[in-house]
DRENVEX-667887 format. One record per residue (C-alpha): x, y, z. Coordinates in steps of 0.25 Angstrom, whole numbers, padded with zeros to 4 digits, m for minus. Example, Ala and Ser with C-alpha at 12.3 -4.5 7.8 and 13.67 -1.06 7.14 Angstrom:
BEGIN
+-------+-------+-------+
|    px |    py |    pz |
+-------+-------+-------+
|  0049 | m0018 |  0031 |
|  0055 | m0004 |  0029 |
+-------+-------+-------+
! end
This chain:
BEGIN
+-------+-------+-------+
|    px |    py |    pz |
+-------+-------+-------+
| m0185 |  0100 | m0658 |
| m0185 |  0097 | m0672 |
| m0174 |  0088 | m0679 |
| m0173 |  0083 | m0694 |
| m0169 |  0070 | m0697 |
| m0164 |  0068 | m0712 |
| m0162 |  0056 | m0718 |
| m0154 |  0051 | m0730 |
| m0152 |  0038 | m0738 |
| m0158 |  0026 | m0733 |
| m0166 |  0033 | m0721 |
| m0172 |  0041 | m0732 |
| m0178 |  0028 | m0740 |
| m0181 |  0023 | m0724 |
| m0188 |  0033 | m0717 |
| m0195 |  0039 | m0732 |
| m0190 |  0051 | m0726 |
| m0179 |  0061 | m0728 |
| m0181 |  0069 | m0715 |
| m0189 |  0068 | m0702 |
| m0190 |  0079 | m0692 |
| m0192 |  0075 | m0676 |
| m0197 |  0083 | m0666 |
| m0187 |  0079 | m0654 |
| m0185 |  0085 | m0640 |
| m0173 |  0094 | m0638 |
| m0158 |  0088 | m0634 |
| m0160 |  0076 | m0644 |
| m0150 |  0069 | m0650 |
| m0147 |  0061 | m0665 |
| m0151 |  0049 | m0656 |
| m0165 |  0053 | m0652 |
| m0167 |  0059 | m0667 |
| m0165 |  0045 | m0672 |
| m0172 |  0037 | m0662 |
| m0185 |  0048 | m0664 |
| m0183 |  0047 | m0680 |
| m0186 |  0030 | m0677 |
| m0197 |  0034 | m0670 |
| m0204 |  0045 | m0679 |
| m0200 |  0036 | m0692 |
| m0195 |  0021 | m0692 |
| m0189 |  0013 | m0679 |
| m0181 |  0007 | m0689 |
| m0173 |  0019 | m0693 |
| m0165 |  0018 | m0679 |
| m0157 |  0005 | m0683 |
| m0154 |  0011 | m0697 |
| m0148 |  0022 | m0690 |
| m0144 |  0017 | m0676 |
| m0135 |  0002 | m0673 |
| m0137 | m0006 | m0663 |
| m0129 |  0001 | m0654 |
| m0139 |  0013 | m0656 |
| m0126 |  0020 | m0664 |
| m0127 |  0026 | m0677 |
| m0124 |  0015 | m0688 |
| m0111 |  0017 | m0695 |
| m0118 |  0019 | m0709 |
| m0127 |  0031 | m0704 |
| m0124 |  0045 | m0703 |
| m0131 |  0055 | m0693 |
| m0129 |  0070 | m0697 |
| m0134 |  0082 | m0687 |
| m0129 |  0095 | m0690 |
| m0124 |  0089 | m0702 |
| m0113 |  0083 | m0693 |
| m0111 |  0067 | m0690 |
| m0116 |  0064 | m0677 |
| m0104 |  0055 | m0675 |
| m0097 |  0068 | m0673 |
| m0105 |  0073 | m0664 |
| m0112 |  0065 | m0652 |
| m0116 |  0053 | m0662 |
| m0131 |  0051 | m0659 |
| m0131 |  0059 | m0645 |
| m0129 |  0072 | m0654 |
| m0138 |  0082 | m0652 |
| m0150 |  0088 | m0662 |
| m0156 |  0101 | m0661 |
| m0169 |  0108 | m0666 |
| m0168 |  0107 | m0680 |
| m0156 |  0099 | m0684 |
| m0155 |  0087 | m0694 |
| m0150 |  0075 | m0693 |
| m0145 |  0068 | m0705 |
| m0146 |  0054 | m0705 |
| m0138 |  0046 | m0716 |
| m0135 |  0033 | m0721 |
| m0120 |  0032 | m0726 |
| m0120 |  0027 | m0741 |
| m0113 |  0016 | m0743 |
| m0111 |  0007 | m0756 |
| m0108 |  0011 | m0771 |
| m0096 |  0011 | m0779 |
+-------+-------+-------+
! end
């Protein structure tokens, strides 16, 4: 199944991307799109995006459905054929 992964802010300038589409199995979760994005992209982008505790980091948001997966299943939620998952740093700083 295909799943689009769109990026914003800082993944943008580190990836040199805005999206990238995977080819994954069927009955994957947010969890397996991230760990295949490291592997089709940069290893790196796993602990810009995931702790040490393989959690979400607080200062990033994960949209599928256009729905935080916080409120669903946090990385254990579902994608289907052609969804898009969203993946934003929070902006922080200014005045």
């Amino acid at each position: 199944m295909l799943v689009k992964v769109k990026f914003f802010g800082a993944f943008r300038e580190f990836l040199n991307k805005e999206t990238v589409v995977l080819n994954l199995k069927e009955n994957r979760t947010v969890k397996d799109v991230i760990y295949e994005l490291a592997h089709q992209t940069d290893p790196k982008i796993l602990e810009r995006i995931l702790n040490e505790k393989g959690e979400v980091r607080s200062e990033i948001i994960i949209l599928v459905k256009g729905r935080n997966i916080q409120n669903f299943k946090g990385l254990e939620t579902k994608v289907e054929e052609n969804d898009v998952v969203y993946i934003f740093p929070i902006a922080t700083g200014g005045e």
